[in-house]
C-alpha positions as CSV (number, residue, x, y, z in Angstrom):
1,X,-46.2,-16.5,-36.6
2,X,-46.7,-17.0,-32.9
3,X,-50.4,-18.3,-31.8
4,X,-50.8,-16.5,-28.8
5,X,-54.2,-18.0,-27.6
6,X,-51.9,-21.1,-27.5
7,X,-49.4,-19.2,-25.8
8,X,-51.7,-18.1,-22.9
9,X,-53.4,-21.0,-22.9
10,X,-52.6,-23.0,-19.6
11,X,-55.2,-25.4,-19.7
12,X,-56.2,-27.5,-18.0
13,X,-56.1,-25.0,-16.0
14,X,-57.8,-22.4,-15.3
15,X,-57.1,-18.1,-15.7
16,X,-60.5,-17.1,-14.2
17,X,-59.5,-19.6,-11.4
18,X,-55.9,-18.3,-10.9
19,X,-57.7,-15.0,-10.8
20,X,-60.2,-15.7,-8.1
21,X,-57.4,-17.5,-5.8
22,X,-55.2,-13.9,-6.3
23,X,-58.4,-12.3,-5.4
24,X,-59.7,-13.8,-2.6
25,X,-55.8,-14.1,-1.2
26,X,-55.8,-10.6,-2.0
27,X,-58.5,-9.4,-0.1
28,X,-58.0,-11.4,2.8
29,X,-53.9,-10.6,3.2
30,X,-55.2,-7.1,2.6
31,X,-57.4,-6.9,5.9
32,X,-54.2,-8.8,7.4
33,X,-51.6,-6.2,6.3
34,X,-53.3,-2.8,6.5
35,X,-53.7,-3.9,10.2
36,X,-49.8,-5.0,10.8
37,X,-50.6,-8.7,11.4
38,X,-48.7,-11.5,9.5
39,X,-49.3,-13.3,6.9
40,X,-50.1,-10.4,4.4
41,X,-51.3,-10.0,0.9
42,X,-48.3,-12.0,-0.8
43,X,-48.8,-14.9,1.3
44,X,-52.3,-14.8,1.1
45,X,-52.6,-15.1,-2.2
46,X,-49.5,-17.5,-2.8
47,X,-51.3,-19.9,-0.3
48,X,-54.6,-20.1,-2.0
49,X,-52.8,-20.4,-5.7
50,X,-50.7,-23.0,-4.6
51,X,-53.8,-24.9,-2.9
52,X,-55.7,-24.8,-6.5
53,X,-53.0,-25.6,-8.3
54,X,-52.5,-28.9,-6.1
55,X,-56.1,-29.9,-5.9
56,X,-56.8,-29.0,-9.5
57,X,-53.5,-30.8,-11.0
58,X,-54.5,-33.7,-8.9
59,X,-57.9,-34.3,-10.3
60,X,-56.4,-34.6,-13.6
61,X,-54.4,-37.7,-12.1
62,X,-57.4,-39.9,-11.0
63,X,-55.8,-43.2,-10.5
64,X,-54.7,-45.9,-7.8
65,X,-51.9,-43.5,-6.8
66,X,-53.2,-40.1,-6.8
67,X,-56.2,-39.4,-5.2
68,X,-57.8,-36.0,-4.9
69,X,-59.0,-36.3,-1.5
70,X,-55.4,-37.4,-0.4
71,X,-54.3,-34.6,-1.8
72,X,-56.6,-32.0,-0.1
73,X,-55.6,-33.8,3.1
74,X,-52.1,-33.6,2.5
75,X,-52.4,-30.0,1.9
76,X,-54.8,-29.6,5.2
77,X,-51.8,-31.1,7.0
78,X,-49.2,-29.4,5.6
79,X,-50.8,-26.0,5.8
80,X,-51.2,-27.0,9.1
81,X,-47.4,-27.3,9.6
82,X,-47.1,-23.9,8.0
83,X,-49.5,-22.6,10.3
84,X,-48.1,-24.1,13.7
85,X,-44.9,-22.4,12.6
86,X,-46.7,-18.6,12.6
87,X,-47.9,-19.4,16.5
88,X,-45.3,-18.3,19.4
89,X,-45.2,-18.9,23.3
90,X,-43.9,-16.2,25.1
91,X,-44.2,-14.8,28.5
92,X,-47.3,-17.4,29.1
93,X,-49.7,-16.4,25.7
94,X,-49.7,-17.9,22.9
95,X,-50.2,-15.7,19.7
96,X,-50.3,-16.2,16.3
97,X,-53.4,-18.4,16.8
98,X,-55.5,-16.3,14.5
99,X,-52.9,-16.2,11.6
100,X,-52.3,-19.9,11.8
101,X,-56.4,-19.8,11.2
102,X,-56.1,-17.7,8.9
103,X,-53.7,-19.7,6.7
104,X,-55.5,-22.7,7.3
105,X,-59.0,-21.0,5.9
106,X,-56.8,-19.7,2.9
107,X,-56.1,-23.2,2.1
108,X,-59.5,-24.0,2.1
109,X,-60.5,-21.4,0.2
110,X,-57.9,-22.8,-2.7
111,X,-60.3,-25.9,-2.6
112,X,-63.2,-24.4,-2.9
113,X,-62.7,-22.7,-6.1
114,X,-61.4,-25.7,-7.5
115,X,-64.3,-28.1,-6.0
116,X,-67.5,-25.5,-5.3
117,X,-66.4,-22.8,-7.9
118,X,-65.3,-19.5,-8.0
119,X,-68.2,-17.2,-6.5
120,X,-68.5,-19.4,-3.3
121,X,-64.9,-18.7,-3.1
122,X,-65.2,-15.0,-2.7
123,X,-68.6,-15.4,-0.9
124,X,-66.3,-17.1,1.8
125,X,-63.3,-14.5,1.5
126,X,-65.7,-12.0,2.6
127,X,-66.9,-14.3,5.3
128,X,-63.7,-14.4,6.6
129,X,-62.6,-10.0,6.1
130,X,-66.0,-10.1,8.3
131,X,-65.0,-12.1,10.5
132,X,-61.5,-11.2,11.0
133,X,-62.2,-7.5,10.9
134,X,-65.4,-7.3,12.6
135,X,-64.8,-9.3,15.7
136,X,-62.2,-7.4,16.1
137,X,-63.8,-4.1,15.9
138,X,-66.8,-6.1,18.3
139,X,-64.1,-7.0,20.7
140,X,-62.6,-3.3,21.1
141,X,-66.1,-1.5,21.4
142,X,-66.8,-4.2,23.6
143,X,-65.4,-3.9,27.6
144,X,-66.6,-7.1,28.5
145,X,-64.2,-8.8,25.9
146,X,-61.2,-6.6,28.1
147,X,-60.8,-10.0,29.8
148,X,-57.3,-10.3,31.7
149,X,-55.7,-12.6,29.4
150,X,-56.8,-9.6,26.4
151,X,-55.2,-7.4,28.7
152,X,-51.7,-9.5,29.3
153,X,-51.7,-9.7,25.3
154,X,-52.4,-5.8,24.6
155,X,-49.9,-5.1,27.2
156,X,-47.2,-8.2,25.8
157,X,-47.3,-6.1,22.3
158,X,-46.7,-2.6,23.6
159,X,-44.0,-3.8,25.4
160,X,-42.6,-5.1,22.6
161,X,-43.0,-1.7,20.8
162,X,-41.7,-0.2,23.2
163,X,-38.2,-2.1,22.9
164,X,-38.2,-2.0,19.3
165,X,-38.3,2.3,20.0
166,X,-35.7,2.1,22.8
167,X,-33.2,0.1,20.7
168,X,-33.6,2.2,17.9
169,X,-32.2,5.4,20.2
């Protein structure tokens, strides 16, 4: 007969842990999708699983060779790569900038629920739907945030659109 508390097990990790990372991924990507922007809810939560699962797999290897702070920098950098890849230059702006954020925060959202726990985790998730969503909302209420370089962007993307409708004719 088939034990299947041994089959499920996955220690020494942790299923309330993998949980929290799909959650808070989750959420965040969510805000991210439902508004059109990159980096959605798949992504989300793939970087902050794949964060825990480094940082948490590399604290079982305490040695000379593998340090868990080497790792989270390793990971900082290389989320950073990811990141830089997301950003674009065209026409003189630079976007992208907030979804390279984004996926740098995810990151360091995968540490925390491995080094700080689980509910600081989604404390900070929800920091960062705040953040994301409500400066946002701030910045469109807001005409003194219509600054000329907001302007040059807003008007980048609807040009854009606007060539994406053409071309489909």
């Amino acid at each position: 007969m088939v034990d299947l508390h041994a089959l499920l097990a996955i220690e020494p990790l942790s299923w309330n842990k993998v949980a929290t990372a799909l959650f808070c991924g989750s959420l965040i990507g969510l805000e991210r999708q439902l508004r059109g922007k990159p980096v959605g809810m798949r992504t989300s939560s793939l970087i902050v699983l794949g964060t825990y699962l480094f940082v948490a797999l590399s604290m079982l290897v305490v040695n000379d060779v593998a340090d868990p702070a080497r790792v989270i920098g390793q990971v900082v950098t290389g989320i950073g790569f990811l990141g830089a890849g997301v950003m674009l230059a065209k026409e003189g702006l630079v976007v992208g900038v907030t979804s390279a954020a984004t996926i740098w925060v995810l990151a360091a959202i995968g540490v925390c629920i491995t080094v700080a726990g689980e509910y600081i985790a989604i404390k900070m998730s929800v920091v960062v739907v705040i953040i994301l969503y409500g400066i946002d909302t701030f910045e469109d209420m807001s005409s003194s945030f219509s600054s000329s370089l907001l302007k040059k962007y807003r008007n980048w993307r609807l040009k854009g659109r606007e060539k994406r409708w053409d071309e489909a004719d």
